[in-house]
Each structure stands twice: as structure tokens, then as C-alpha cells.
Legacy VTK file of the C-alpha trace (Angstrom):
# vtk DataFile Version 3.0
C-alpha trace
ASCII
DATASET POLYDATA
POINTS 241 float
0.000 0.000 0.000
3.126 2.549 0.895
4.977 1.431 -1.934
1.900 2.417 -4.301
1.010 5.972 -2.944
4.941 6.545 -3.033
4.363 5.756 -6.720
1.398 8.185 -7.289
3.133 11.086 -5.337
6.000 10.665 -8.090
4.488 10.054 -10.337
2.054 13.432 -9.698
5.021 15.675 -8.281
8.403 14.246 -9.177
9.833 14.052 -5.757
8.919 12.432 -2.515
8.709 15.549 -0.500
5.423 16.574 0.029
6.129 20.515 -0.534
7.528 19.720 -3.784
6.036 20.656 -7.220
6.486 22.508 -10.264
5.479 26.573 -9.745
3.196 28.043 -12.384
3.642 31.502 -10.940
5.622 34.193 -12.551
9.811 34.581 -12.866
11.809 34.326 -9.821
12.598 38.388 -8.501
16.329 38.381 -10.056
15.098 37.056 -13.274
13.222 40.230 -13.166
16.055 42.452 -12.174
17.637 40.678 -14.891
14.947 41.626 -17.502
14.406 44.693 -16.235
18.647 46.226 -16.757
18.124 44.764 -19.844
15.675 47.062 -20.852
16.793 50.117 -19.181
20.615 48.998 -21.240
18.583 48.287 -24.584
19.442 51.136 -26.772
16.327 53.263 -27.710
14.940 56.705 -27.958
12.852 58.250 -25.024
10.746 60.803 -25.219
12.816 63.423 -24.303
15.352 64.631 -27.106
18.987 65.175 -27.342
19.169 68.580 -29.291
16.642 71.066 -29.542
17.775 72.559 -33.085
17.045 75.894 -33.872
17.297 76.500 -37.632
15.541 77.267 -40.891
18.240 75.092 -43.479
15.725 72.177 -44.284
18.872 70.228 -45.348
20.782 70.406 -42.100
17.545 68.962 -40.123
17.194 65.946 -42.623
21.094 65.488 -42.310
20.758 65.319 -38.340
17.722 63.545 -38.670
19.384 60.809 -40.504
22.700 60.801 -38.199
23.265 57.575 -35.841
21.426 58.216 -32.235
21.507 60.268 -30.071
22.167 63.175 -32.479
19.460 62.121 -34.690
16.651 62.339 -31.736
16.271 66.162 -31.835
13.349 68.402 -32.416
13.983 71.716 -34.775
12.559 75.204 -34.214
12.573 78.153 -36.256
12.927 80.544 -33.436
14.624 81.023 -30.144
11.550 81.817 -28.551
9.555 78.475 -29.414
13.119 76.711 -28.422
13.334 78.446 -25.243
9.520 77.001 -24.569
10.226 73.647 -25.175
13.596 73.876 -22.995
10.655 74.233 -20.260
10.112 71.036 -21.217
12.858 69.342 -21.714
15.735 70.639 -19.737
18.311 68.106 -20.052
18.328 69.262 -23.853
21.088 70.335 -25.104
20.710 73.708 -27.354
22.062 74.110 -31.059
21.757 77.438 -32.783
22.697 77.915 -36.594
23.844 81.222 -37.328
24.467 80.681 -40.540
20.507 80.384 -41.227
19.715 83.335 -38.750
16.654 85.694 -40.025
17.892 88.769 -36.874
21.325 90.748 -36.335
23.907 88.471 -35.031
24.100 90.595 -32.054
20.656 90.395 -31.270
20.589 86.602 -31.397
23.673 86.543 -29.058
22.000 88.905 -26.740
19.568 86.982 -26.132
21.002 83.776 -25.510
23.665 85.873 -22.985
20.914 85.657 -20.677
20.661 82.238 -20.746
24.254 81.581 -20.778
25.584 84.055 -18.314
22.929 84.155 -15.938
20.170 81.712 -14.409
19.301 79.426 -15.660
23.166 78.734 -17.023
21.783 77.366 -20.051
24.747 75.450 -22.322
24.465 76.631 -25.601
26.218 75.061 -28.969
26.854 77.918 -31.905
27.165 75.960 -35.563
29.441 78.005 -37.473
31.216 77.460 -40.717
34.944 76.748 -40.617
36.207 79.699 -43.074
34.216 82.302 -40.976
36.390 83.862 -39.169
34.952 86.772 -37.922
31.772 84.966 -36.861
33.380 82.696 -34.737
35.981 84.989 -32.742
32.628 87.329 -31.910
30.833 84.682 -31.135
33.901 82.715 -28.869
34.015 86.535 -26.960
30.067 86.958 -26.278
29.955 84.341 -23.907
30.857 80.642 -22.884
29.555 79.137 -25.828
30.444 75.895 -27.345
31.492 77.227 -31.417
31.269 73.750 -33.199
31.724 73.412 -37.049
29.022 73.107 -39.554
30.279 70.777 -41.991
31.487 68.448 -39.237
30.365 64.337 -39.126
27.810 63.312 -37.177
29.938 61.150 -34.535
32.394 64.585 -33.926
29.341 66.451 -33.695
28.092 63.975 -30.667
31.497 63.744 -29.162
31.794 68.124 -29.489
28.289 67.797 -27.729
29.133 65.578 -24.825
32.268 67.277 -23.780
32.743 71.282 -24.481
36.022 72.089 -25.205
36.048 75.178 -22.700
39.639 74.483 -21.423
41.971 77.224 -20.663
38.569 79.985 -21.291
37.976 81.831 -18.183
35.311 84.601 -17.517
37.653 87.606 -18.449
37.808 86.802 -21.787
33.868 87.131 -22.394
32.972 91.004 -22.993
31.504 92.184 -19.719
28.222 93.520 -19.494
29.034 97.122 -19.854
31.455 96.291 -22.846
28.229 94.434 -24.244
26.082 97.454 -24.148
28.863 99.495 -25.513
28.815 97.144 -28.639
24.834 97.102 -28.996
24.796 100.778 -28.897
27.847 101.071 -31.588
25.780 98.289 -33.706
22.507 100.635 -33.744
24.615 103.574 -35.203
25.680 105.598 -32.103
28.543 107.554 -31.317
30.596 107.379 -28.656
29.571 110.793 -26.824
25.914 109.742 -27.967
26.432 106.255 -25.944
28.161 108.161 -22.690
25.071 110.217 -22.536
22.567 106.856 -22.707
24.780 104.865 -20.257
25.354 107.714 -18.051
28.838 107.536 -18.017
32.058 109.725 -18.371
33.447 109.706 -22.230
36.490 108.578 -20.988
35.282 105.283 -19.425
33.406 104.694 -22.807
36.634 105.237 -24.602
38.452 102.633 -22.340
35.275 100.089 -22.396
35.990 100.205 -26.270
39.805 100.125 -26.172
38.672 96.758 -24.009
36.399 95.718 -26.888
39.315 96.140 -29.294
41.870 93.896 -27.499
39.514 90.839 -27.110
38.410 90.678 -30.949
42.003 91.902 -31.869
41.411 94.935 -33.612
43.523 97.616 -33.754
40.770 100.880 -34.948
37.411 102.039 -33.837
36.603 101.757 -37.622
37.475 97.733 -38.085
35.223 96.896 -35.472
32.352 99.161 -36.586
32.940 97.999 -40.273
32.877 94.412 -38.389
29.851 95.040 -36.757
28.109 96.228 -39.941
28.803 92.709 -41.706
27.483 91.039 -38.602
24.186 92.857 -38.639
23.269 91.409 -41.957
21.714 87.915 -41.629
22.308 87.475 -45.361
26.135 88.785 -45.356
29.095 86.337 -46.230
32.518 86.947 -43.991
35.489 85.876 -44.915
LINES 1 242
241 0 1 2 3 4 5 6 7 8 9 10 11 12 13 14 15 16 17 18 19 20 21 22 23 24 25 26 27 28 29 30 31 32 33 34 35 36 37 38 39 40 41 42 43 44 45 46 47 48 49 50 51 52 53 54 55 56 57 58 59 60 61 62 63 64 65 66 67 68 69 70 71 72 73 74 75 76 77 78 79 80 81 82 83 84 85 86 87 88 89 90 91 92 93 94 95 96 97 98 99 100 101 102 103 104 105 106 107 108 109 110 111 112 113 114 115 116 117 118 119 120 121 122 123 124 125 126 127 128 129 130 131 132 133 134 135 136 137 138 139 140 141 142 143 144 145 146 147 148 149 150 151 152 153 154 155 156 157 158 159 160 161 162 163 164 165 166 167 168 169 170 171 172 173 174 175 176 177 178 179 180 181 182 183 184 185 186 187 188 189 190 191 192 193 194 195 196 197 198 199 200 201 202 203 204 205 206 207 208 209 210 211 212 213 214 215 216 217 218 219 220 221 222 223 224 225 226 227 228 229 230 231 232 233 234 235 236 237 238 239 240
């Protein structure tokens, strides 16, 4: 009689415990640790994006768009303002500016993204500049702490350039302070120098040395290269060579 329900109980469990049997439940909890760093590890986009873009060259989007991820998870805007809305959003983002396609004055883009490079929120900002454009890119290097990248660059370099800044050796003295700034607004919108003491309230001789300041950061050497500089910069459709 023992010997025959020691049969059935193997025969319906496979042991001779009586605790023993085969689980229908779910996976064991470190199979699903197991499954779950797998998915968090799988690569894959999320809903928030890499680069807000702000441009109107049709070609560049398609080109990122088309670029190994992350770089080609990005969302493009054709204004600062609707970028600066969806950094609300998205925070982590990381901010890329054409200025080749630019509709405004190049010093009216830059003074607006001053404010969010200089002061709260410390917004990091990436410039996309052609190579041969000299002038853009030393104005641009001396507005603030932005990161000048090359437009014609590969999409890997362009990731890499995007991960880690090359700000080495840059400190905060070679940025044109905010008086020098208004200076250089005020000299973009036609004034004169006497004209600008009177507006900043100022003696003409600290105007005079606010511009000799200008001068030594962009590496000119008259008042007339830098307004003949600022001239070409206020055209959105000029070429500089």
C-alpha cells in the first residue's frame, strides 16, 4: 500500500517531498532584475530629445535627422523663442543654434542667448558656425561661454563636441563684460561714442576705455574695423570671410 502511494506522489510531483512541485507563478525576482537592466541597457529613444535645433536650413535637419542616435533624436525650431519654450520642457536638452541660417542681427541673437548663458538658468548653448568664418566665430567665442562647433562636421564629432565642451583654458575675463556688451549694442545701432556716454550715463572717458577693451579681445587695432565688423554682422544674409 506505501509502496503504491509513493508511486502516485512521483508520479504526480516528481519528488517524494510533500512541498515539492512545479510553480506556475511568474519569474523568480532576479530574473526580473535581470529583464528589467536589460531594458533600461537596450538602446532606444525616449521621449525626451537630445538637441533642440534651432534652424531654418531644411537640409541640415534631414542630415541630423538621418545621423546615428543620439544626435538624430532632436526636435527643430525656427525661433529662439519656441526653443526656449520647449527647454521648459525638456531641460536636459542640449541647445544648437545655426547662425548661418539666422533671419535677426547676429548681435541680437547673441544677446539673447547671454541671458541664458551668463545668468540663471546657465543654459549650455552650442553655436554651428562654418569653418572659413572667421569673424563669426571669434565674436561669437568673446560673447559668452559658448560651445562654437563646425558646420560641416560628421555626425559622430558632432556627438562627441556635444558631450564634452572644449572650454579648457577659457575663463570669464575673456567674455565682454556687461558694460562692454552694451557698448557694442549701442555702436551696432549707429551711435557715437559721446551719444552712448550720454545713454549709459557715463564719463566719455570710461566709454573710450570700455571700447579700447572691446578692441583687445576681438584683436582689432581701430574704432573703424570693429564698426565695419559690426556692420557685416548685422546682416543675416552677409558672407565673412
Amino acid at each position: 500500500m506505501r509502496m503504491t502511494v509513493r508511486r502516485y506522489r512521483r508520479r504526480r510531483k516528481g519528488s517524494d517531498s510533500l512541498g515539492f512541485s512545479f510553480s506556475h507563478c511568474g519569474a523568480p525576482f532576479f530574473d526580473r532584475l535581470v529583464y528589467l537592466s536589460q531594458s533600461i541597457n537596450q538602446p532606444r529613444k525616449t521621449d525626451t530629445p537630445f538637441i533642440i535645433l534651432v534652424t531654418r536650413d531644411k537640409f541640415l535637419h534631414a542630415g541630423i535627422q538621418h545621423s546615428p542616435a543620439p544626435v538624430s533624436h532632436c526636435c527643430v525650431f525656427d525661433t529662439l523663442e519656441s526653443a526656449f519654450s520647449a527647454l521648459e520642457n525638456w531641460p536636459s536638452a542640449r541647445l544648437v543654434v545655426d547662425i548661418e541660417s539666422r533671419a535677426t542681427p547676429l548681435t541680437d541673437l547673441l544677446n539673447a542667448l547671454r541671458r541664458w548663458v551668463l545668468y540663471p538658468p546657465f543654459l549650455a548653448v552650442s553655436l554651428l558656425i562654418r569653418a572659413d568664418d572667421y569673424d563669426t566665430r571669434l565674436f561669437c567665442k568673446t560673447t559668452g561661454p559658448f560651445e562654437v562647433v563646425e558646420r560641416q562636421i560628421s555626425a559622430d564629432t558632432l556627438h562627441k563636441a556635444l558631450i564634452r565642451p572644449d572650454t579648457a583654458g577659457v575663463t570669464q575675463h575673456d567674455y565682454f563684460s556687461r558694460d562692454e556688451w552694451t557698448v557694442l549694442q549701442y555702436l551696432s545701432q549707429g551711435e557715437s561714442l559721446r551719444s552712448i556716454a550720454a545713454l549709459c550715463q557715463r564719463p566719455y572717458s570710461r566709454i573710450i576705455y570700455r571700447l579700447g577693451r572691446i578692441l583687445s579681445k576681438l584683436g582689432l587695432s581701430h574704432r573703424q574695423e570693429l564698426l565695419h565688423l559690426l556692420n557685416r554682422l548685422s546682416d543675416p544674409h552677409a558672407i565673412t570671410y
